[in-house]
C-alpha positions as CSV (number, residue, x, y, z in Angstrom):
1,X,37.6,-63.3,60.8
2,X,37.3,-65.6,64.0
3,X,34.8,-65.0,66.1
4,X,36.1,-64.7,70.1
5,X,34.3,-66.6,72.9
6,X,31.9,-64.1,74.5
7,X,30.3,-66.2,77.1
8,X,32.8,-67.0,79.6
9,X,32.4,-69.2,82.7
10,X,31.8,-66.1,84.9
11,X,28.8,-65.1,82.6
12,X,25.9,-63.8,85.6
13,X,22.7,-62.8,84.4
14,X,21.4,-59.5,85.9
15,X,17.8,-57.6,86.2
16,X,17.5,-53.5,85.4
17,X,14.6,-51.6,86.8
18,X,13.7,-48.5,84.7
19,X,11.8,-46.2,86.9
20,X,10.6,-42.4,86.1
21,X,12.6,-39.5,87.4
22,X,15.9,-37.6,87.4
23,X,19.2,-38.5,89.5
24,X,21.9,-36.1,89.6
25,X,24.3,-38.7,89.2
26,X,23.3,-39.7,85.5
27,X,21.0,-41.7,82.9
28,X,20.7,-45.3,83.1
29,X,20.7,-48.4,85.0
30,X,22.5,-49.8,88.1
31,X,22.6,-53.1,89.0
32,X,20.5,-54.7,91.5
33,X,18.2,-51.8,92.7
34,X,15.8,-49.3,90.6
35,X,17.7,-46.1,89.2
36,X,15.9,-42.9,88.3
37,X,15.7,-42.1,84.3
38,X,14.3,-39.2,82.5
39,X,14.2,-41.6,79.6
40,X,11.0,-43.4,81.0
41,X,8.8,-40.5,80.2
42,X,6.6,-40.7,83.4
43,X,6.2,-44.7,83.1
44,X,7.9,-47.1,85.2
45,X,9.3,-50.0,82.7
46,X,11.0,-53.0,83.9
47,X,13.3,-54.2,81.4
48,X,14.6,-58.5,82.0
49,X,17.4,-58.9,80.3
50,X,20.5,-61.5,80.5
51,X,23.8,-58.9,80.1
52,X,27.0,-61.5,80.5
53,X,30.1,-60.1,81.0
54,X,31.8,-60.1,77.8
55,X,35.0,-59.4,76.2
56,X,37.4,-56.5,76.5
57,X,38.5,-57.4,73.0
58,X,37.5,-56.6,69.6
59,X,36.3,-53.0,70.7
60,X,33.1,-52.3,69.2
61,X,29.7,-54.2,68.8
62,X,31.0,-57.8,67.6
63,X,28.3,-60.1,66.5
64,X,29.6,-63.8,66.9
65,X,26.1,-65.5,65.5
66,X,24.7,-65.4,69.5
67,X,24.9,-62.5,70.4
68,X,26.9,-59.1,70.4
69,X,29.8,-57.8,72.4
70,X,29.8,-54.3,73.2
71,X,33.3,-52.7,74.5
72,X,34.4,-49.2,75.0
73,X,37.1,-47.6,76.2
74,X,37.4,-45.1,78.3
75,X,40.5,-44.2,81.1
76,X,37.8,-41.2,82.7
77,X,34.2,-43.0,82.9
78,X,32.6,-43.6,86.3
79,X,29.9,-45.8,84.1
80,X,29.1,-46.3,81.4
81,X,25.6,-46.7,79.4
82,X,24.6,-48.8,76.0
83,X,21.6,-47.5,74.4
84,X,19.4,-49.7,72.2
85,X,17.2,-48.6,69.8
86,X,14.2,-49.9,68.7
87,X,13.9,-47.4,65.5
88,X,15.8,-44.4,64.6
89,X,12.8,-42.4,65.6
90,X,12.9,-43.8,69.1
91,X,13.0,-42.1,71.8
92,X,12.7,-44.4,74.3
93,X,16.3,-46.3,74.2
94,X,16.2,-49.3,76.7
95,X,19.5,-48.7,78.5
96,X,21.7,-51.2,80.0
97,X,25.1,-50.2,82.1
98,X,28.5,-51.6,81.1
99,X,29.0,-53.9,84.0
100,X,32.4,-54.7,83.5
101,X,35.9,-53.0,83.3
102,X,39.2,-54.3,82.6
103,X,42.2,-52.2,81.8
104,X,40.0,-48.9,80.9
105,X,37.8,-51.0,78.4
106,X,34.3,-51.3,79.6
107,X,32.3,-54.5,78.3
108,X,29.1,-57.1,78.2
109,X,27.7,-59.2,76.2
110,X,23.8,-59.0,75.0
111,X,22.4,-62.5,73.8
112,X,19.7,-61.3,72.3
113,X,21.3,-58.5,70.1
114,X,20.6,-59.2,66.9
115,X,22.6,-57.7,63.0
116,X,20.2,-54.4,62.3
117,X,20.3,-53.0,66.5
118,X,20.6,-49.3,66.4
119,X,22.7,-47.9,69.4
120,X,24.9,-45.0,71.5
121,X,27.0,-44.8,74.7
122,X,26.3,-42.1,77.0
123,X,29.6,-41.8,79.6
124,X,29.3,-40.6,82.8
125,X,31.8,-38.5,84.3
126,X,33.7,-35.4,85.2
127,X,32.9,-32.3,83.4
128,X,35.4,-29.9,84.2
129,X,36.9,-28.3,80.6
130,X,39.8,-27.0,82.4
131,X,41.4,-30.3,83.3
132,X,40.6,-31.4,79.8
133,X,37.6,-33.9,81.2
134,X,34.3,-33.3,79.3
135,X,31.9,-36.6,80.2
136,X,28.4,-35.4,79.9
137,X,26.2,-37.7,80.3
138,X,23.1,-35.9,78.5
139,X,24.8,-36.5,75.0
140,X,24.7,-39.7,73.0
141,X,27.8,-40.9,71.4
142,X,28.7,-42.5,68.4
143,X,30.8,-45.8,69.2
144,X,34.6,-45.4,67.8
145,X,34.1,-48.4,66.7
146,X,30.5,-48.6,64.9
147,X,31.2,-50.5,61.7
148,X,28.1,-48.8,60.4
149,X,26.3,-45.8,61.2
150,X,22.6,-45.0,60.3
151,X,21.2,-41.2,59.9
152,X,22.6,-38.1,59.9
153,X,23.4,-35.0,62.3
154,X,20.5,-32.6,63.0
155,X,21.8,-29.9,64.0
156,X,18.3,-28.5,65.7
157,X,19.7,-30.8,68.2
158,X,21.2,-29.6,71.0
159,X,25.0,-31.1,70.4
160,X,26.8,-28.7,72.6
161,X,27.9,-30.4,75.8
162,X,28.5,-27.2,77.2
163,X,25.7,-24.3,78.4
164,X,25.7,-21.3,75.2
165,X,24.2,-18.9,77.2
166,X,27.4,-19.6,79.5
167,X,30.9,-18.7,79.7
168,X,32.3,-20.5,76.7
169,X,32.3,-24.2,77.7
170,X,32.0,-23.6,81.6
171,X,28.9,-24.5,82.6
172,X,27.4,-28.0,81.4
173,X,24.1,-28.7,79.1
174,X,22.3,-31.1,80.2
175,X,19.7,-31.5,77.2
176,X,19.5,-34.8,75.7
177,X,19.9,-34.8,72.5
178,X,19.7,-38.4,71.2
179,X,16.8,-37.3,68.8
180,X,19.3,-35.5,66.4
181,X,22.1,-37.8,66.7
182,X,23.0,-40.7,64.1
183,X,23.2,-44.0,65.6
184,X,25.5,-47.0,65.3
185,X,24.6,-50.3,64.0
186,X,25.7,-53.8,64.5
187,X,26.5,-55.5,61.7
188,X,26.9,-58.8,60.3
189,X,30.4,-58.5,58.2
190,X,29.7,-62.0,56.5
191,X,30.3,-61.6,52.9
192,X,30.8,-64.1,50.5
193,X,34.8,-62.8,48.7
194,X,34.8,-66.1,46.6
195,X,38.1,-65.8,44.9
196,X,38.9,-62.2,45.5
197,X,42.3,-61.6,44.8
198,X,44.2,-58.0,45.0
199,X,45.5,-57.0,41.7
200,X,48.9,-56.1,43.7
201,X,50.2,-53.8,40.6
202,X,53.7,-52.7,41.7
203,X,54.0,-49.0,42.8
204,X,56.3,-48.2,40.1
205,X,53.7,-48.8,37.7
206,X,50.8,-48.0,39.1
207,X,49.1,-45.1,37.7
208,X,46.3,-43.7,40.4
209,X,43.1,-41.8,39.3
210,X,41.7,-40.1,42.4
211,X,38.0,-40.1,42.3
212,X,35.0,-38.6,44.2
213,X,32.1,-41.3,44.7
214,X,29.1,-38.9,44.2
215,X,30.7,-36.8,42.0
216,X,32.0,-39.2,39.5
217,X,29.1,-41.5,39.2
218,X,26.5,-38.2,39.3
219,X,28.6,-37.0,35.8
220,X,28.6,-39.9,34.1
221,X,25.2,-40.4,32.2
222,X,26.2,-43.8,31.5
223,X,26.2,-44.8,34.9
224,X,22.4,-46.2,35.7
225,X,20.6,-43.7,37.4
226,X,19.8,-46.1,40.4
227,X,22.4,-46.1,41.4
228,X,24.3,-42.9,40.6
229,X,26.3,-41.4,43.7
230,X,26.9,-45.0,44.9
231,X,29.7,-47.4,45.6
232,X,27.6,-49.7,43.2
233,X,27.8,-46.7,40.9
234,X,31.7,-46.9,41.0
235,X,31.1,-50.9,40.5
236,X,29.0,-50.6,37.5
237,X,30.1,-51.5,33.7
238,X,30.2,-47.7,32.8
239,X,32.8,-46.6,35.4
240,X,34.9,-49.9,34.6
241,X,34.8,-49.1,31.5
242,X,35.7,-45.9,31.6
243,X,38.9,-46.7,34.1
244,X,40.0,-49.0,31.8
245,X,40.1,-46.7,28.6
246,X,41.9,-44.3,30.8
247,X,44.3,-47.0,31.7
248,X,44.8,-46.6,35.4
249,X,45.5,-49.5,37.5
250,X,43.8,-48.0,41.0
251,X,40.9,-45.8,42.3
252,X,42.0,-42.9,45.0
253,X,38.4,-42.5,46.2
254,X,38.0,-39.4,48.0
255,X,37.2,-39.5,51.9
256,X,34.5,-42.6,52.3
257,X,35.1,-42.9,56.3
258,X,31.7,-41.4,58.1
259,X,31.6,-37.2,58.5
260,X,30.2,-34.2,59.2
261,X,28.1,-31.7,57.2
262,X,29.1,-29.0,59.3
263,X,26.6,-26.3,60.9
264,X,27.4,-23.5,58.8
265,X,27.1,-25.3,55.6
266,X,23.9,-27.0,56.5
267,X,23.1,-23.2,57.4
268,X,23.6,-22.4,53.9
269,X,21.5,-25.2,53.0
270,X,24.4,-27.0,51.4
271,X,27.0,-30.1,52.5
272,X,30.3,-31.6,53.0
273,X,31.3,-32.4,49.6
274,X,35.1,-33.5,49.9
275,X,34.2,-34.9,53.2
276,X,37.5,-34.5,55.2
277,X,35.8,-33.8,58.7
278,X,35.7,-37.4,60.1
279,X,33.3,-38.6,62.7
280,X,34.0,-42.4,62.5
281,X,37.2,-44.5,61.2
282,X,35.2,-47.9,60.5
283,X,31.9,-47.0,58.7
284,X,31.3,-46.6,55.7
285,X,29.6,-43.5,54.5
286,X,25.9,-44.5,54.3
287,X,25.6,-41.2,52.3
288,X,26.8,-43.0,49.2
289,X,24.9,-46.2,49.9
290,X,21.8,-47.3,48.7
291,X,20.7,-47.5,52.8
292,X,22.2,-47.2,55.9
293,X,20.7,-49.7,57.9
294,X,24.1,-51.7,57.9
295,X,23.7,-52.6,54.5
296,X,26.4,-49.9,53.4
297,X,29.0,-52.2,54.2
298,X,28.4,-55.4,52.2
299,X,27.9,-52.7,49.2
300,X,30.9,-51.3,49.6
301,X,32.9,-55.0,49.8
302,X,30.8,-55.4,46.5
303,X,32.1,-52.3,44.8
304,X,35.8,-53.7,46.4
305,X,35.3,-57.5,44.8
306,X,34.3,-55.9,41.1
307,X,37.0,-53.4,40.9
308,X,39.2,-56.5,41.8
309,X,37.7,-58.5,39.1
310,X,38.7,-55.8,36.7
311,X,42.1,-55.8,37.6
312,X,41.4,-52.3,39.4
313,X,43.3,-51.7,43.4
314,X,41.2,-49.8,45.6
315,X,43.4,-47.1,47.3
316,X,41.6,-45.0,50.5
317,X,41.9,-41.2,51.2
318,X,42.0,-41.1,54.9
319,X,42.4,-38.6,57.7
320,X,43.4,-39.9,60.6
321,X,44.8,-36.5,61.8
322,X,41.3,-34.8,63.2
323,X,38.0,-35.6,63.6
324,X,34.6,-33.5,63.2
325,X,34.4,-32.3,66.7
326,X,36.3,-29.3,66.1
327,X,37.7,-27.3,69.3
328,X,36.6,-26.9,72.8
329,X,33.6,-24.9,71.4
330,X,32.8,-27.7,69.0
331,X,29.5,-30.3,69.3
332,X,30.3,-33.5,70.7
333,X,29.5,-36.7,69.2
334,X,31.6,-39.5,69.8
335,X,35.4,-39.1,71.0
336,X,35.2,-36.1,72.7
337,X,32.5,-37.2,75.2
338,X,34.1,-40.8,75.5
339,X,37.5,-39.6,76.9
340,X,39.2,-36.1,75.8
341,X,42.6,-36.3,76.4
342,X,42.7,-40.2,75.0
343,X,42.0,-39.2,71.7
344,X,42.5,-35.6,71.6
345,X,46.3,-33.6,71.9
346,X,45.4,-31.2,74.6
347,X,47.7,-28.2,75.3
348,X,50.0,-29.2,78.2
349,X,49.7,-26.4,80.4
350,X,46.4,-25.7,79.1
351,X,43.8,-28.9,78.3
352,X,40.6,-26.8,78.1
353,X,42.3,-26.1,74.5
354,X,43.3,-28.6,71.7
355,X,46.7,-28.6,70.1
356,X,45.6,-27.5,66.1
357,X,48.3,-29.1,63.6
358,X,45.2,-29.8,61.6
359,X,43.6,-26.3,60.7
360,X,40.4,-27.6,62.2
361,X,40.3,-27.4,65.7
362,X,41.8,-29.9,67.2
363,X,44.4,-33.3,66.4
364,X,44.1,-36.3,66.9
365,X,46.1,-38.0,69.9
366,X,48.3,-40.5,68.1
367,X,50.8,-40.3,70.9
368,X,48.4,-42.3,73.4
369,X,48.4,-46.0,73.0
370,X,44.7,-46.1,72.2
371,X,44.2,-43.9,70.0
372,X,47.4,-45.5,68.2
373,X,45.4,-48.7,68.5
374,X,42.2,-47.2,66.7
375,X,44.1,-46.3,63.9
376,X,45.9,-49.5,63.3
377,X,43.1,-51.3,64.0
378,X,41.1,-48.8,61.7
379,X,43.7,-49.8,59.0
380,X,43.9,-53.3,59.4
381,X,39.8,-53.3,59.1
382,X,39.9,-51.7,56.1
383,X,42.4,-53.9,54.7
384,X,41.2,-57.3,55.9
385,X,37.6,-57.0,56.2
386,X,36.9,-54.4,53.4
387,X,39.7,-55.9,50.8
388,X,41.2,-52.3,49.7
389,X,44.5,-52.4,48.9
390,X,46.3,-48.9,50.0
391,X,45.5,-45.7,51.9
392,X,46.5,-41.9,51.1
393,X,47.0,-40.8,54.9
394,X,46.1,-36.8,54.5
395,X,48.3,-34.7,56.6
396,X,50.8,-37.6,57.6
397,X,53.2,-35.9,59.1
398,X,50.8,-35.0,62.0
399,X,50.4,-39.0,62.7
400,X,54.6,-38.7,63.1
401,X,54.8,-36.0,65.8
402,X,55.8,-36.5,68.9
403,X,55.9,-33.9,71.9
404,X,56.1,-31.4,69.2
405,X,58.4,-32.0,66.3
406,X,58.0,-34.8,63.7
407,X,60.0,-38.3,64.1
408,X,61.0,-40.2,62.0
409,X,60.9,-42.6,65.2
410,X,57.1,-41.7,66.2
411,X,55.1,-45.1,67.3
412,X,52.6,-44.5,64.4
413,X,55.9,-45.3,61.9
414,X,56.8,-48.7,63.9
415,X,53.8,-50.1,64.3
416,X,53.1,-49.4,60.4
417,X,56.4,-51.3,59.9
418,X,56.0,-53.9,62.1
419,X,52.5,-55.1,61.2
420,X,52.4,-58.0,58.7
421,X,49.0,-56.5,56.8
422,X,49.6,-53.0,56.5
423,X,53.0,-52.6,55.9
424,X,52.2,-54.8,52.5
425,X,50.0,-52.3,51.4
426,X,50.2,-49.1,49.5
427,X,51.3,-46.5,51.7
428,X,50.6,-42.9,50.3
429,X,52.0,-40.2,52.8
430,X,50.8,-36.4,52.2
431,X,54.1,-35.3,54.0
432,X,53.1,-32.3,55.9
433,X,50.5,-30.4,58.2
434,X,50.2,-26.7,59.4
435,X,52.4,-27.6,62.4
436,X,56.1,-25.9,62.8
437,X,58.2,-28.2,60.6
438,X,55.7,-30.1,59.3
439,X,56.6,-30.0,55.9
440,X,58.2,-33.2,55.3
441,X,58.6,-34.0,51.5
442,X,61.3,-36.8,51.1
443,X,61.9,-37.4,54.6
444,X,59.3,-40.5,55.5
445,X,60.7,-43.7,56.3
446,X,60.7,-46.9,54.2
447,X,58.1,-48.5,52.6
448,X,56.4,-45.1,52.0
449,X,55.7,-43.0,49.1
450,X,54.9,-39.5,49.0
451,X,52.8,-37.0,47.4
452,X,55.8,-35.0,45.9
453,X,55.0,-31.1,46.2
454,X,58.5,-29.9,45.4
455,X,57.6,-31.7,42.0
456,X,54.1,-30.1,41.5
457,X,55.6,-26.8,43.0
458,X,57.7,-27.0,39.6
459,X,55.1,-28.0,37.0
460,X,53.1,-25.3,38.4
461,X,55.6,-22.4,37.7
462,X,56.7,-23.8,34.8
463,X,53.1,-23.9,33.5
464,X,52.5,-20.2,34.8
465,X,55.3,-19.1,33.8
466,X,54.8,-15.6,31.2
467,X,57.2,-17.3,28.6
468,X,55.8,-20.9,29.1
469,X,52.5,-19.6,28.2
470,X,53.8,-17.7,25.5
471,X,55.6,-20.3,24.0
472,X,53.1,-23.0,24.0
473,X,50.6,-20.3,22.3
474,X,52.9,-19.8,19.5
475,X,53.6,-23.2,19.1
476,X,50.0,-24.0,18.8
């Protein structure tokens, strides 16, 4: 992929002052005079660095062999703050403000960012739940974007953005909570593809075996133990093997997008296993990695370029319908503190609340031009950068609503049909949500296929049926 022009003409060079103290107004930096930080821990720092402006475009952190671009977006930010990491332990993040905005997408460039920076956004803002705004600016936030995210959730951390001891989410916390938040890394996508090819098997004879990374590599003894609940597991000569006796053509795998082991399971002292609660739409999940330092993602192209050597498509479970951030009581990590009713459906005469097609809490906002931007570009990511060759989209017809109903003319299905990479692709629809009318077997447009439940709805009672049983027992 080409690497854009960071450095502009109009580059300036600025100077922060980091000086101890609280300011009602935020955390961070300002430009050009000292602003007050809790962050600084009783010292006064003063932090030179050269911040250009940047690029509004690709969102994310974009290395380009210089330096890296930062850019978020964000229609309700009154500023907003990078945080760089020195370690994930640190808790001492030098901060640097956004200093530019253009069309809602807030950008700079850092010279000296190197592949391997650990980082968050805080975005300040309004807090007022009942208009739908929820900025805090206590609360680091993953980047939509992040390629690659290192560590886990802690939930000892306080996530809330919202006071418990409150009424619901009235009153704002303003804990910072970076300590037990993961953090996103920049990453150096280079990866040498040689002559990867995609198998391109044709649908009709495609036979697809959905598999589970951790749980298909953990049960197979043959698979090294190194490497056992890895991508590089589902790469190795046992699981190739074992495809190819089954015959299959493709691997379904299970949810790999980053997500949540939820409170009450980790409560329980257990995890996410199927792993459809999705904090981030780029990264690979470092929990089936051999690390997460950024390294997760030149594994996973790996895995990709082997399964392709054995004549084996690579087909992606995705949910693109929720996130992990649950309802208006939920913690907030990434799109929630960024800019609410961007990404979220909010109820129209009521946007403290979240419009639930989903079953979890909220959905996500695939009417606004952003959020439909995030998914395409989510897509076409995963299908240039990352080689797979197909996506299952779990609860599709959610992606097809519009005000309320599902369309058949939603933006999500043009700008599928329009776009010269995806629309190429394997395009696996399961054709319904919990929604009113959102059971949709048989009517998505062209160049889809479906999960056919009316089919499996008939295997299963035939299967159950007292004189099936019977029968086959006899027959025996």
């Amino acid at each position: 992929m080409a690497r854009p022009d960071m450095t502009s003409t109009a580059a300036a060079s600025y100077r922060f002052t980091l000086v101890p103290g609280i300011d009602s107004g935020g955390l961070g930096f300002r430009r050009g005079k000292p602003f007050e930080t809790p962050v600084s821990k009783g010292r006064s720092i003063v932090v030179p660095r050269i911040v250009l402006p940047g690029k509004t475009y690709p969102q994310g952190a974009t290395w380009t062999g210089t330096g890296t671009n930062f850019a978020l977006y964000s229609e309700v930010a009154t500023e907003v703050q990078l945080c760089l990491f020195a370690s994930p332990e640190d808790t001492q993040p030098e901060l640097v403000v956004l200093p530019e905005k253009t069309a809602h997408v807030w950008h700079a460039f850092l010279p000296d960012v190197k592949p391997g920076q650990l980082y968050g956004y805080r975005v300040l803002g309004p807090y007022q739940p009942e208009r739908g705004l929820r900025c805090n600016a206590a609360k680091l936030l993953v980047d939509p974007y992040a390629i690659a995210i290192s560590g886990t959730v802690d939930w000892r951390a306080p996530l809330l953005p919202y006071d418990v001891g409150g009424d619901e989410d009235e009153r704002i916390d303003a804990t910072d909570d970076a300590w037990g938040m993961p953090k996103s890394v920049v990453v150096d996508g280079t990866f040498d593809w040689g002559d990867d090819a995609r198998p391109d098997v044709p649908l009709a004879n495609s036979i697809i075996y959905e598999v589970h990374v951790k749980g298909f590599t953990m049960r197979n003894p043959d698979v090294p133990e190194d490497v056992r609940g890895t991508y590089a597991g589902i790469a190795s000569d046992a699981s190739i093997a074992h495809f190819k006796k089954l015959g299959v053509t493709a691997i379904e795998l299970l949810p790999v997008h980053d997500f949540l082991d939820e409170d009450r399971l980790v409560e329980k002292g257990r995890r996410n296993y199927w792993g459809y609660s999705t904090t981030n739409f780029f990264s690979p999940a470092a929990r089936y990695a051999c690390t997460d330092d950024g390294g997760q993602v030149a594994e996973f192209k790996s895995m990709v370029k082997t399964l392709h050597a054995a004549g084996l498509e690579v087909i992606l479970d995705v949910v693109y319908n929720h996130t992990s951030e649950g309802n208006h009581m939920g913690p907030m990590l990434s799109f929630k503190g960024i800019d609410n009713p961007t990404y979220y459906r909010l109820v129209e005469d009521d946007p403290r609340h979240y419009m639930d097609y989903t079953g979890t809490g909220n959905t996500l906002n695939a009417r606004h031009p952003q959020t439909l931007k995030l998914i395409v570009d989510s897509l076409r990511y995963w299908a240039q950068e990352m080689h797979v060759d197909g996506f299952r989209f779990d609860l599709a017809a959610t992606l097809a609503r519009g005000k309320t109903a599902v369309s058949q003319l939603s933006g999500f299905f043009d700008v599928i049909y329009q776009d010269p990479v995806i629309s190429r692709l394997k395009l696996i629809a399961e054709p319904w949500d919990v929604g009113d009318g959102g059971y949709q077997v048989g009517n998505f447009p062209v160049l889809w296929a479906e999960w056919n439940g009316k089919y499996r709805d008939t295997v299963r009672k035939f299967w159950r049926a007292p004189r099936a049983s019977s029968r086959i027992s006899r027959t025996a």
